[in-house]
C-alpha positions in Angstrom: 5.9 8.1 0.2 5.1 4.5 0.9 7.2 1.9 1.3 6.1 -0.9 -1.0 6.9 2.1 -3.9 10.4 3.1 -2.8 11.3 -0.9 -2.0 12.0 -1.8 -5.8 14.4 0.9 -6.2 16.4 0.5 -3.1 16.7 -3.3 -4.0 17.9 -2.6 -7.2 20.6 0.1 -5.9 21.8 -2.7 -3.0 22.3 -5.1 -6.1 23.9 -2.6 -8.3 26.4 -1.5 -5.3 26.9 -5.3 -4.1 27.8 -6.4 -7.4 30.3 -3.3 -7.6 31.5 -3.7 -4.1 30.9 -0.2 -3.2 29.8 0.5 0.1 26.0 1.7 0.6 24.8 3.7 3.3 21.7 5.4 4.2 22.9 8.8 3.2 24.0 7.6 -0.6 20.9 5.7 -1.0 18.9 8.8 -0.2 20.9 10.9 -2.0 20.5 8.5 -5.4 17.0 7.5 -5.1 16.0 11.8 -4.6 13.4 10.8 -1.6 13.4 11.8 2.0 15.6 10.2 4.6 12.6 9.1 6.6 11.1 7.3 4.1 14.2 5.3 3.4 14.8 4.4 6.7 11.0 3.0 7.0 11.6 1.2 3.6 14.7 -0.2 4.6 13.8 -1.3 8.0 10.5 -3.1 6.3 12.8 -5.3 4.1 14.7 -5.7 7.1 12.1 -7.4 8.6 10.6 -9.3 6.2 14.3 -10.4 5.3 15.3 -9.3 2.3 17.9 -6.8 3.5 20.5 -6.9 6.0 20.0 -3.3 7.6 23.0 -2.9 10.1 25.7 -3.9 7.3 22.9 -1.8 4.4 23.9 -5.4 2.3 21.2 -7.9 0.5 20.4 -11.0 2.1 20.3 -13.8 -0.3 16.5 -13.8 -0.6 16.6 -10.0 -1.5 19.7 -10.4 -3.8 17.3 -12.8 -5.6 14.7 -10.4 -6.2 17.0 -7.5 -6.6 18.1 -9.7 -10.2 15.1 -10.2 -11.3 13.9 -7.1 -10.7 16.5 -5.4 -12.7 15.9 -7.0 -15.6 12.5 -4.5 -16.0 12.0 -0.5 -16.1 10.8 0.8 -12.7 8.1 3.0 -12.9 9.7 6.6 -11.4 9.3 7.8 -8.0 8.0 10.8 -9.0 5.4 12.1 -11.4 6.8 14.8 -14.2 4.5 18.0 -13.8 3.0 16.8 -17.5 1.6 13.7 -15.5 0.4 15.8 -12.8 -1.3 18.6 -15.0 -3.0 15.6 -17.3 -4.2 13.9 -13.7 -6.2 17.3 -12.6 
C-alpha cells in the first residue's frame, strides 16, 4: 500500500494518542490501522522526513499536529475496499 494513502490515518491516530497521552509505537499503530508493518514503517519514515512526525519518539511535530486537527475534522476514506466495492469494480 502507498504511503500518501496510509499517511492520513496514521496522522490522525498520533493526534488522537497525543491528545490522550497514551504512548504510540509502531506495533499499536499497525495493529489499529489493520495494514502491514512495512508499510507503516515507510509511511512513518516519509512524514519523518518531510517533518510532520517525529519518528524516534512516534510523536507529532507541530506542523503535523496541525494537519492531524484539521484532518480529523473529515471521514477518511477506508484503507480497504469491502468485497461489494471490489465485485462492482470487476
Amino acid at each position: 500500500m502507498k504511503p500518501n494513502r496510509i499517511a492520513p490515518h496514521v496522522v490522525t491516530y498520533l493526534v488522537s494518542a497525543q491528545l490522550l497521552a497514551q504512548p504510540c509505537t509502531l506495533a499499536s499503530l499497525t495493529r489499529a490501522l489493520g495494514v502491514r508493518r512495512a508499510d507503516v514503517r515507510r509511511t512513518v519514515s516519509a512524514l519523518h522526513r518531510d517533518g510532520y512526525v517525529d519518528a524516534l519518539r512516534m510523536r507529532l511535530t507541530l506542523k503535523g499536529l496541525a494537519l492531524g486537527m484539521v484532518l480529523c475534522r473529515y471521514p477518511l476514506s477506508p484503507l480497504r475496499r469491502t468485497p461489494a466495492e471490489l465485485k462492482a469494480a470487476a
